[in-house]
N, C-alpha and C positions, 0 to 999 in steps of 0.2 A: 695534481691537486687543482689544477684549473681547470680539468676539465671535470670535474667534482661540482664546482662552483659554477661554470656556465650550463650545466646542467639544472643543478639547482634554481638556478634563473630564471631558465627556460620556462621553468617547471609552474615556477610562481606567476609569470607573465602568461602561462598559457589559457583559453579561455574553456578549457573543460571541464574547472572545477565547478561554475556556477550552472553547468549543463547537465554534470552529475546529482548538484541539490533539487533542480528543477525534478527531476526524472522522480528522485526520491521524493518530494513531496507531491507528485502526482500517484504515485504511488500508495501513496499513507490516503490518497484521499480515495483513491479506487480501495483501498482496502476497509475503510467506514462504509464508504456506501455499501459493499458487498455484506459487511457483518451486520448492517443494516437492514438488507433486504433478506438474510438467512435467516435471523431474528424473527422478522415481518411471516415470514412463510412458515416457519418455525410454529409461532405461535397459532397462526391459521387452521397448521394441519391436526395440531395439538388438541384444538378445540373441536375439530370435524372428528377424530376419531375418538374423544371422549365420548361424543355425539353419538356417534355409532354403539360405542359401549353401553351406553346407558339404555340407549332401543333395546340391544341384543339380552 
């Protein structure tokens, strides 16, 4: 059981947890800018091949 609890310990003093949130909010932010920029080219291309459509 004590070694349960010096585990435990360990676990709470250790400093990986706030390297884990980092990671995941850089994360979330590469993930905006990306659905950002898919959106952005998305709509670009949307508009050039309507473009196209309406010539043809």
């Amino acid at each position: 059981m004590k070694n349960i609890a010096s585990k435990i310990n360990r676990f709470l003093k250790s400093e990986d947890g706030p390297t884990a949130v980092e990671y995941a909010v850089m994360l979330a932010l590469i993930v905006v800018v990306c659905l950002g920029a898919i959106t952005s080219i998305g709509n670009s291309a949307n508009t050039t091949f309507t473009s196209v459509a309406d010539q043809l």
